[in-house]
PAPA-58360 format. One record per residue: residue in three letters; x, y, z of N, C-alpha, C, O in turn. Coordinates in steps of 0.1 Angstrom, whole numbers, plus 5000, padded with zeros to 4 digits. Layout:
<recs>
ALAXYZXYZXYZXYZ/...
</recs>
This chain:
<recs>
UNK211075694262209975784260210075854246209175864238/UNK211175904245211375974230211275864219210875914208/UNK211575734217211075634208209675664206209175704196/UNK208975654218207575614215206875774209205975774201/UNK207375904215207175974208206975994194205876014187/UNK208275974189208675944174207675874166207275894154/UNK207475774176206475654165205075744160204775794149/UNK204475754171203475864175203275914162202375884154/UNK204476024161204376144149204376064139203676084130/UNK205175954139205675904122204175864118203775874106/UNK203075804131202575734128200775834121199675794115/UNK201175934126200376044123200776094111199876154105/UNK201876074105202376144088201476034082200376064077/UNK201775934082201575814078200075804075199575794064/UNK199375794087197975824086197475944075196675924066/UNK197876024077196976114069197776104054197376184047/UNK198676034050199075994039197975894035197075934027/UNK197975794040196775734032195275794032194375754025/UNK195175914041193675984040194176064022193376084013/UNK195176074023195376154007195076044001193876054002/UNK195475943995194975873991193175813987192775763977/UNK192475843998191275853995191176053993190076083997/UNK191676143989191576273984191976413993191876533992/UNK192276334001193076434011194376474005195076384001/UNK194776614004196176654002197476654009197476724019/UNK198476594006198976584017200076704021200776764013/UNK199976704035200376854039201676904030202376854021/UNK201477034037203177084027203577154038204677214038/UNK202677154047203077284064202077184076200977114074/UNK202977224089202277144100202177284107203077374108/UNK200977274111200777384123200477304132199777204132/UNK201577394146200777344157200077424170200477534173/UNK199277384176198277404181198977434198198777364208/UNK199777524198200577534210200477644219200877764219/UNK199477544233199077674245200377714255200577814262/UNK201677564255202677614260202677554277203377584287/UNK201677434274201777304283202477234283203377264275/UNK202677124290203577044286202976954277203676944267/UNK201776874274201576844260202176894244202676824235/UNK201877044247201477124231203477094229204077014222/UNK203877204244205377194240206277064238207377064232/UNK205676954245206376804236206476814224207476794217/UNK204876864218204476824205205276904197205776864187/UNK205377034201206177144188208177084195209077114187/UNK208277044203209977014200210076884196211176874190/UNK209276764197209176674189208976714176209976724169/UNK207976754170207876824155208876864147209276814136/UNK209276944154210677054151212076964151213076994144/UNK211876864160212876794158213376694148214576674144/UNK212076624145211876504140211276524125211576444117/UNK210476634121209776664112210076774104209676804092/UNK210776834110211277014106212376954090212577044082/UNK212576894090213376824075212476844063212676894052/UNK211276784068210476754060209276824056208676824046/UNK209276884069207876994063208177114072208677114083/UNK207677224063207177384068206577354082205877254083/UNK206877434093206177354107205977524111206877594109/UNK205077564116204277684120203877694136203477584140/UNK203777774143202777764156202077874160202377984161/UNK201177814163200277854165199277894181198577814186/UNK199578054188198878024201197778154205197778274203/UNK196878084209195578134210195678184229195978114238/UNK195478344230195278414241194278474244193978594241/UNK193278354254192678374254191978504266190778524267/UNK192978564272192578664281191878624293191278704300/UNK191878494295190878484308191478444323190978404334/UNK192878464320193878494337194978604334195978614326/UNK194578674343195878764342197478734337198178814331/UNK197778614340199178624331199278504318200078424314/UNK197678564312197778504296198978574285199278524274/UNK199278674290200278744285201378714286202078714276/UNK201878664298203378604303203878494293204978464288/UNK202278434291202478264285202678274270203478214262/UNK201778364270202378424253203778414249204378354240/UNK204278524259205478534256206778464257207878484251/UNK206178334268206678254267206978194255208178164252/UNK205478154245205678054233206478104225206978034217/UNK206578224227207578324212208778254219209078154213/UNK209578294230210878234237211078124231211978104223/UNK210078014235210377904231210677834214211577774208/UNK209277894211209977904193210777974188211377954177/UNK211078094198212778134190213978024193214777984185/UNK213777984203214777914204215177774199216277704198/UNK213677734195213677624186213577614169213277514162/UNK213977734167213777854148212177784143211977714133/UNK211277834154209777764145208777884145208377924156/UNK208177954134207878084137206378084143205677994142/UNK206078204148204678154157204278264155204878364152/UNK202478234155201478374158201178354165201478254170/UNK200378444173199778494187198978574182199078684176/UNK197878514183196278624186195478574197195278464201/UNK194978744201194278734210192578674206192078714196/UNK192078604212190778574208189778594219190078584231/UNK188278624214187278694219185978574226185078524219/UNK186178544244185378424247184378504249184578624253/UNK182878444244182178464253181578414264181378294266/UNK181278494271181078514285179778434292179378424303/UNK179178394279177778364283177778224281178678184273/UNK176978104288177377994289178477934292179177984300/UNK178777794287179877704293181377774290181977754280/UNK181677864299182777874297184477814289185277894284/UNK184477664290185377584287184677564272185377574262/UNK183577544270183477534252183477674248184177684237/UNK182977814251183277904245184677924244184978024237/UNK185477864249187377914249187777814237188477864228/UNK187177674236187477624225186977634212187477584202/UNK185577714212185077734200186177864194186577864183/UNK186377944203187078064199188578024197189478104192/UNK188777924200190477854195190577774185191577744179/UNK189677754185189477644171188977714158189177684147/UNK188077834163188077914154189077974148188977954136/UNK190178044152191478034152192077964140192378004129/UNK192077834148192877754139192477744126193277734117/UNK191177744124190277714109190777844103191377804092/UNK190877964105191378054100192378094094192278174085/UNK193578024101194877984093194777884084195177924073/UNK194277754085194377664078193977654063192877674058/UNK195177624059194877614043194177484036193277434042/UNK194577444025193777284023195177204024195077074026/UNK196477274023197877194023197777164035197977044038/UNK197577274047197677244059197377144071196177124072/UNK198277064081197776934089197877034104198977094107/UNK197077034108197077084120197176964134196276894136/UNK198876974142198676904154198476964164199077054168/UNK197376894169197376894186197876814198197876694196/UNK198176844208199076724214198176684226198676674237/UNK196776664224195876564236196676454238197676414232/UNK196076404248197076264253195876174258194676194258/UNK196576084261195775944268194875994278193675984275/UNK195276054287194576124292193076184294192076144300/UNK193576294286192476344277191476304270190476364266/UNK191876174268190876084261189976084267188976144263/UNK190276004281189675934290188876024296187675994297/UNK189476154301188176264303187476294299186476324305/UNK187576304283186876324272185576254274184476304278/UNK185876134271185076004271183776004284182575994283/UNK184376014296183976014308182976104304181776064303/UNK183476234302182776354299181476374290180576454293/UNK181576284281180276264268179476184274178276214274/UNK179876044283179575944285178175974299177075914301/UNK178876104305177876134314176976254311176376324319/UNK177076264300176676424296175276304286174376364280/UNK175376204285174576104272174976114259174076084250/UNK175876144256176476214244177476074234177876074222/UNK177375974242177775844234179175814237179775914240/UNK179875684238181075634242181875644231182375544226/UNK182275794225183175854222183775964225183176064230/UNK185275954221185776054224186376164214185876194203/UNK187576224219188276254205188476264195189676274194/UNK187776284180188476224170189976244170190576334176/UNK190476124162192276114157192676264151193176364154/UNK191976194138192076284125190676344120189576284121/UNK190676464116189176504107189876644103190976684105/UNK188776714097188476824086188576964098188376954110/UNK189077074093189377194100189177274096190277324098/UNK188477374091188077534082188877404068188577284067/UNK189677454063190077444049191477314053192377274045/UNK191377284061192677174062191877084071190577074071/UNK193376994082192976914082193576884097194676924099/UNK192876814108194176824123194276704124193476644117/UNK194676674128195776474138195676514154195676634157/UNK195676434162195776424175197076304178196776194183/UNK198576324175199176244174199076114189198775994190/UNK199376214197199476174212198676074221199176004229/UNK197376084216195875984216196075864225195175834233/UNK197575764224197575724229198475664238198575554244/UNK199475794238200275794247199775834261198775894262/UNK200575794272200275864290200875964290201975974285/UNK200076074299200976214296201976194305202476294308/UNK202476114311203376064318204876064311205876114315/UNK204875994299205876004287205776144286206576194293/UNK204976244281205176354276206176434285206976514281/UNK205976364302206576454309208076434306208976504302/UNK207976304308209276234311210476294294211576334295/UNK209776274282210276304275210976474279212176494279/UNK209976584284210176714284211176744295211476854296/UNK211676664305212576654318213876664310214776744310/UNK213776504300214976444301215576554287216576524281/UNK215076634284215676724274215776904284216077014281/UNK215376864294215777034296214777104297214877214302/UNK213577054292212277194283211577224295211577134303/UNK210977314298210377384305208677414302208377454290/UNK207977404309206177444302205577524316206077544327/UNK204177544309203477644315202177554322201477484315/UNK201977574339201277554343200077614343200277724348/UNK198677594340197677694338196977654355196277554357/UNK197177724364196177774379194677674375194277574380/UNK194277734368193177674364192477554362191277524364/UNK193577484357193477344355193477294371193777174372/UNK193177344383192877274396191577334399191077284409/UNK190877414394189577464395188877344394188877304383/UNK188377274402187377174397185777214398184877124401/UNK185577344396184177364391183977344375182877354368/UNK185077334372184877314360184777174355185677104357/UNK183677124349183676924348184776894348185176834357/UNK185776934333186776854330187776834343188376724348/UNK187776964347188976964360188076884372188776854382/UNK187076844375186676754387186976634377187476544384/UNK186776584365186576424365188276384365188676274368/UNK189576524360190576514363191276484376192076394377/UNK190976574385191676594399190976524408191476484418/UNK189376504406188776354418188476274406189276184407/UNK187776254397187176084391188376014391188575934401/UNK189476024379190475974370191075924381191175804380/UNK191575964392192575934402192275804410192975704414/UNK190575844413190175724421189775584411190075474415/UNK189175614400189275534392191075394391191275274392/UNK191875514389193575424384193675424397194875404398/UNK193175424412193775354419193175214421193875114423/UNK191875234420191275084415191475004404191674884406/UNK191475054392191874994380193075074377192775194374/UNK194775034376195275064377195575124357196275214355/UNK195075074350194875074338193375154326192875174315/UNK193375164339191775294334191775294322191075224313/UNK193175444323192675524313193375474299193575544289/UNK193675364299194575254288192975214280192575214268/UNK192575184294191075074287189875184282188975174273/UNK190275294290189075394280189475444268188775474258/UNK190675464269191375474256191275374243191575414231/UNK190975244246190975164239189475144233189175114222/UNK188775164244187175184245186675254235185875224227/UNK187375374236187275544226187675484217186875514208/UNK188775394210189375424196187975314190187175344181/UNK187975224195186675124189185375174188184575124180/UNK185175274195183775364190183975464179183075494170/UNK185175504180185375574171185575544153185175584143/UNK186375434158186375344144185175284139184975234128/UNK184275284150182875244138182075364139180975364134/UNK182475464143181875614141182375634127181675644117/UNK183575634126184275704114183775594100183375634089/UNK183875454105183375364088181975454089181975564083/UNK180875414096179875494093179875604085179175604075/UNK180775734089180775824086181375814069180975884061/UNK182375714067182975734054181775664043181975684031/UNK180875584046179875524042178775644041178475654029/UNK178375724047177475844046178075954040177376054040/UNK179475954034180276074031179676034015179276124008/UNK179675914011179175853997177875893988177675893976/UNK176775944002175475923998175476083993175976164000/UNK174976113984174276253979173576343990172776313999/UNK173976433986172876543997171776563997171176644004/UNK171076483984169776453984169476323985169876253976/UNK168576253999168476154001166976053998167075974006/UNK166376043994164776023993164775874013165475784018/UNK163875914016163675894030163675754034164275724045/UNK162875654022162975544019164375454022164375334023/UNK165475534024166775504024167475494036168475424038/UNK166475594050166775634061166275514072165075474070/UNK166675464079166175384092164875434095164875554098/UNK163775364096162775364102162975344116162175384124/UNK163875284118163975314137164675444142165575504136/UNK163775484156163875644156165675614164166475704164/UNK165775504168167175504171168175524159168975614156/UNK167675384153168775364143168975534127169875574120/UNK167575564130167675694122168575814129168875894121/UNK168875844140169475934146170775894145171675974145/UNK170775734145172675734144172775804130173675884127/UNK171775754119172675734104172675894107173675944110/UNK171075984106171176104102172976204106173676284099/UNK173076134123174276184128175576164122176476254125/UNK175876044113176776024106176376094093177376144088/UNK175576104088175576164073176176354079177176404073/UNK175576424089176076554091177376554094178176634088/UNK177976464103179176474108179976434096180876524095/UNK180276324083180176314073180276454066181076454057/UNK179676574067179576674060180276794072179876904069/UNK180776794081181976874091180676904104180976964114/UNK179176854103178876934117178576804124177876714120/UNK179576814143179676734146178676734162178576654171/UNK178176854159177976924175175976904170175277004174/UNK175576854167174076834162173576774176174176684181/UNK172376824181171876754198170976634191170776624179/UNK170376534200169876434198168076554195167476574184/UNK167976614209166876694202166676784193165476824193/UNK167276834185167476894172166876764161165976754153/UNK167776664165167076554151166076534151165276554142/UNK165676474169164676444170163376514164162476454159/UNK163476654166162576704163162376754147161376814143/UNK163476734139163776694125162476614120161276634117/UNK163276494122162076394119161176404128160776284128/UNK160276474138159176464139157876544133156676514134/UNK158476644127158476734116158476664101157376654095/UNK159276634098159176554087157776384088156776354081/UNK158276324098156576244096155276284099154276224096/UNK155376374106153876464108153776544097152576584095/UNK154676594088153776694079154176644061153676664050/UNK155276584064156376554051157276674050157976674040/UNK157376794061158076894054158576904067157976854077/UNK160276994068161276964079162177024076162877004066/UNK162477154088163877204081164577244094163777284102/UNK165677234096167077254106168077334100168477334089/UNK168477424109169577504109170777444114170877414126/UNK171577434105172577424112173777534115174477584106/UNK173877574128174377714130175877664124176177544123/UNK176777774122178477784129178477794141177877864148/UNK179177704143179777654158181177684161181577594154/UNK182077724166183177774162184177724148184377814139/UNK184777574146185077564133184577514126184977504114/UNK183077464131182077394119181377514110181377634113/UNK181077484103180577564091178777584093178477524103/UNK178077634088176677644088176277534080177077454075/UNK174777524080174277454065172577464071171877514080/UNK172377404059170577374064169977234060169977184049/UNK169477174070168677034064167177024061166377064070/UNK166776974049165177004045164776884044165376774045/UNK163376894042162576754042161676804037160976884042/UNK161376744020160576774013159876673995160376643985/UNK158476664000158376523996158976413993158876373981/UNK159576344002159776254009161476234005162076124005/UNK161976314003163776294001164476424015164076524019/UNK165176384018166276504024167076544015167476484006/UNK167276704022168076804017168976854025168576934033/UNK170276824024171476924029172277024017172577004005/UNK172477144027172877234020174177314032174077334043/UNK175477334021176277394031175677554025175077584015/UNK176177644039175977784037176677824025176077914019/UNK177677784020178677854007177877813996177677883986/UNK177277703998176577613987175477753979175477793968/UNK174877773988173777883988173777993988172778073988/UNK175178013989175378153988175278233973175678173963/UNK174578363972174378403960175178473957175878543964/UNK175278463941176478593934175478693925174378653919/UNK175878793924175778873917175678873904176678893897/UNK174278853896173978833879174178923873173879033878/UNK174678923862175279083853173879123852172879073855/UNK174479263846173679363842173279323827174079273819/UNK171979363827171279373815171979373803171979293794/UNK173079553807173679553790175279463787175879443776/UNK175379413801176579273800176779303787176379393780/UNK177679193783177579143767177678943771178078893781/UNK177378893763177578793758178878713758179778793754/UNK179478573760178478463765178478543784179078643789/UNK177678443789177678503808177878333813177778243804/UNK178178303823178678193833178178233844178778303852/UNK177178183846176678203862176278043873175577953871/UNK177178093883177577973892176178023903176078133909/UNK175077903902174377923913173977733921173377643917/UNK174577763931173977643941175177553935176377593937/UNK174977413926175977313924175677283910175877173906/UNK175177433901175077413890175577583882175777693888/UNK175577543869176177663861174977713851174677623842/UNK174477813851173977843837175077913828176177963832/UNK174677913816175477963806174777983795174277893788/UNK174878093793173878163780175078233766175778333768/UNK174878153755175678223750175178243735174378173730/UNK175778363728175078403714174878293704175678203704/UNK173978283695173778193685173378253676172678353676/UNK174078163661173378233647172478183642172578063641/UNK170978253638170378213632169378083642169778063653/UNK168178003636167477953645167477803643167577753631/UNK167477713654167577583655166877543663166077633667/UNK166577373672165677363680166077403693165177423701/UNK167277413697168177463703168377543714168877533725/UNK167677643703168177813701166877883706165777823704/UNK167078043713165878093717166678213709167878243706/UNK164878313706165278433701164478503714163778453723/UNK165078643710165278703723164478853716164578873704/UNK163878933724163479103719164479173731164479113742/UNK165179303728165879373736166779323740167379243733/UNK167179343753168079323761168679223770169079283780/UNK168879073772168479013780169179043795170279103796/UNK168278983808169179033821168778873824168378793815/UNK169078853841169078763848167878803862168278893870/UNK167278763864166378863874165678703886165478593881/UNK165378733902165278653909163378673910162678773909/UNK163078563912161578593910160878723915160178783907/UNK160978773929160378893931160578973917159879023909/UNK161778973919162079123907161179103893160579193888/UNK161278993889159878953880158979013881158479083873/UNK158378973896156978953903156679103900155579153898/UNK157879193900157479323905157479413894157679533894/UNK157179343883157479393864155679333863154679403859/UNK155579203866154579153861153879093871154578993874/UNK152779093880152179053891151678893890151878803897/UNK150778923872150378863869150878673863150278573858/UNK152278703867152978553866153178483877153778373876/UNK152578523891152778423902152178323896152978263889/UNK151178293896150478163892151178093887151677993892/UNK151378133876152678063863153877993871154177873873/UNK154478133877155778073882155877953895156877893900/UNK154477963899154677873909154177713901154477613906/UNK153577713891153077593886154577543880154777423881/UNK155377613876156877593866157477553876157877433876/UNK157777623888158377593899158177403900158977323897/UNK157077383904156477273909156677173901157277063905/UNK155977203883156877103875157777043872157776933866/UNK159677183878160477123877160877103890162077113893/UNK160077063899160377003915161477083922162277033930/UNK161477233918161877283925161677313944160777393948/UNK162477253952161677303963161577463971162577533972/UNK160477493976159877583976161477693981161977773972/UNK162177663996163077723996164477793990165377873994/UNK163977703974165377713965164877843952165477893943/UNK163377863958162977973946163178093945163178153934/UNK163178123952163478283957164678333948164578443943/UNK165678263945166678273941166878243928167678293920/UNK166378183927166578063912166178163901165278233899/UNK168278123892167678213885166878243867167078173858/UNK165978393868165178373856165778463845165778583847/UNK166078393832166778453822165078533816163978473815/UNK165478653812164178733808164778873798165778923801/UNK163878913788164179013778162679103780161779093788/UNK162879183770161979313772160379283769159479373769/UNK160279113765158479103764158679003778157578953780/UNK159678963788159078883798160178783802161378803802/UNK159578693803160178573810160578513799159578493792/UNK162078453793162278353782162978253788163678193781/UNK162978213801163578053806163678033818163978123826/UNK163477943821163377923839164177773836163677673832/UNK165777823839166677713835166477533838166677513850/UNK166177463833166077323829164777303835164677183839/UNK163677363837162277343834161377373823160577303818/UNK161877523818161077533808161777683801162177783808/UNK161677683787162177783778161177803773160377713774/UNK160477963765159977983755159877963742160977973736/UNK158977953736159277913717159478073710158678163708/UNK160578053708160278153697159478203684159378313679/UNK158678083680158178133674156378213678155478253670/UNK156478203692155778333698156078463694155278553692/UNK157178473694157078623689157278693675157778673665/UNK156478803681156478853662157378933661158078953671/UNK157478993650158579103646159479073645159478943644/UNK160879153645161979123643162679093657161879133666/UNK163679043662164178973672165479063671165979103661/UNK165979093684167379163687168379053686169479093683/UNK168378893688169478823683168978683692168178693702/UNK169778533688169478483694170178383703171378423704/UNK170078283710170878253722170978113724170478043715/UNK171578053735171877893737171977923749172977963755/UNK170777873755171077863772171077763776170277693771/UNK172077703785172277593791172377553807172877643815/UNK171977453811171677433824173077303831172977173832/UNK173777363833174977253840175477223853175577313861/UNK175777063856176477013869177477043867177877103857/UNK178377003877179676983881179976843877181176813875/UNK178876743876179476593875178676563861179076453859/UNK177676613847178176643838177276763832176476833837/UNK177676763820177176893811176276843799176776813788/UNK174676843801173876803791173376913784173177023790/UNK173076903773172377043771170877063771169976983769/UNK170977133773169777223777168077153774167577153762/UNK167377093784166676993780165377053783164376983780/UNK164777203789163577183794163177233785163977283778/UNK161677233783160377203774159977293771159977363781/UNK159377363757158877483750157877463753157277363758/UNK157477593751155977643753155377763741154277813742/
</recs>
């Protein structure tokens, strides 16, 4: 049993070694994910045993307050990692009360874990064969697709492994006997109002007494769906966040797989069939289509658009706004908005280039325009349009402007200087930049 453990883990370092290789980092700390089962606790004294040489190893246990002696168990995990020199946190976390009980406990543990997690960080959990198989059962009857588990994926800022996957928790036990170790029974886990615990304590049982090999074969079941979930997904990880629609399955099936692989591809994995659905029903009834995607405990936000005929994903950080200097700033300024940079910096004298400027220049978001000069909506929505900005990205988008108005609406259109008369307070080089490259500054005088 401890052989096959061993493999297990080696075979989980291993794994996410070649995920570094396509740009994953590979860990420098393992956290683990320990409620103080006999699962978690295989996993942290196998760890600690076998792995503690080689890497920073952490644990990690989430209390969640919903039986009176969540406290005991706590204190348990500290015992146990003292005694094993593995150092551990303990926070309490906050379920809510409303809905599915069993996913609010996991969204709030998983929340958890994203919180600690760094980008060095590999987060283990110690599901087992088992688990699969419920899992699986679970989605399977819920219409949710003949998968289970993922192995490996993305976590807040790191990354977790499910080493165990396809081991029988039967080894787990046997491993934890024949060393002495002791774990924590949760009461609960015999509740079978709860799905997981009825497809545990009556499906799974009556199943392996008929097929004695069940949960081998759903397990095997699970990894082959999974493996053509994941190519998918590493194929949709490729495509841009702007898609033009032309590119998407015209079948309402086959578009719901891809769409599902391009989000999950981007961390949100919890998207309902009727959310897409009604995505694209929106989208070919009007050409226009937009989805929220909430946080879900460790998934992230984002928003999906549909707008003359391309899709749009956006994560929430993506869109998040910063704060534009002040007017009397000084020169050059770097401002990070969306997945581009403006950059405005002093220039001598005049070129094709180059803008001159009267007063002071600031950075201002269209209202605040709107509310100097009424008379530029027209304008700014025709500029908007010309540079195919879509409608939800304007609000924000930002407008370089001095004391007679508007002098640029970054990589659509700049003013000519030689509109203005008099003398000029100094003049400038504004530039409009990606992250994948730096052209300069191309939109069109007026």
């Amino acid at each position: 049993m401890e052989k096959a453990l061993i493999s297990a883990l080696d075979h989980a370092i291993h794994h996410a070694a070649e995920e570094d290789v396509r740009g994953v980092k590979s860990p420098l700390r393992l956290v683990i994910a320990l409620s103080g089962g006999a699962d978690s606790t295989a996993l942290l004294r196998g760890a600690s045993q076998y792995l503690g040489q080689r890497f920073t190893i952490l644990a990690l246990h989430a209390d969640h307050g919903l039986h009176p002696e969540s406290g005991r168990w706590a204190e348990h995990c500290r015992r146990l990692c003292k005694r094993l020199g593995v150092p551990i946190e303990v926070e309490s976390v906050n379920v809510s009360d409303a809905g599915n009980l069993e996913a609010a406990a996991r969204d709030a543990r998983y929340g958890l874990f994203a919180r600690y997690l760094t980008g060095n960080d590999l987060l283990l959990m110690g599901h087992h064969q088992q688990d699969q198989a419920e899992t699986l059962l679970l989605r399977t009857l819920q219409g949710r697709g003949l998968v289970g588990m993922r192995y490996y994926g993305s976590l807040g800022q790191g990354h977790f492994i499910r080493p165990f996957l396809s081991l029988p928790k039967d080894q787990l036990i046997q491993y934890l006997r024949a060393a002495g170790e002791e774990w924590i029974e949760d009461p609960s886990n015999q509740q079978t109002n709860f799905d997981r615990n009825y497809l545990r304590q009556e499906v799974l049982p009556a199943l392996t007494q008929r097929w004695p090999n069940a949960a081998d074969a759903l397990a095997r079941v699970s990894a082959d769906a999974g493996a053509q979930v994941a190519l998918l997904q590493r194929y949709a990880a490729e495509l841009p966040n702007q898609v033009p629609f032309d590119r998407v399955p015209q079948s309402r099936a086959e578009a719901r797989v891809w769409l599902r692989a391009f989000l999950a591809s981007r961390g949100h994995h919890r998207v309902t069939d009727v959310a897409i659905d009604e995505y694209f029903r929106q989208q070919r009834e009007s050409g226009r289509a937009a989805m929220t995607l909430a946080s879900m405990g460790s998934e992230a936000s984002g928003h999906l658009h549909a707008w003359r005929g391309e899709l749009f994903y956006e994560r929430a950080d993506d869109v998040s706004e910063l704060p534009w200097p002040q007017a009397n700033s000084p020169l050059p300024w770097r401002i990070r908005w969306r997945q581009q940079v403006l950059e405005v910096d002093l220039a001598q004298g005049q070129s094709p280039d180059v803008t001159g400027y009267r007063g002071q220049l600031s950075i201002l978001h269209r209202e605040q325009l709107l509310s100097t000069d009424e008379g530029l909506a027209h304008r700014l929505k025709k500029l908007f349009q010309q540079g195919q900005i879509p409608p939800w990205r304007r609000a924000g988008y930002p407008l370089v402007c001095d004391a007679d108005g508007l002098v640029c609406m970054p990589g659509i259109w700049r003013r000519e200087t030689s509109v203005l008369g008099g003398d000029l307070s100094a003049y400038c080089r504004i530039r409009w930049l990606t992250e994948e490259i730096s052209p300069s500054f191309e939109a069109k005088s007026s």
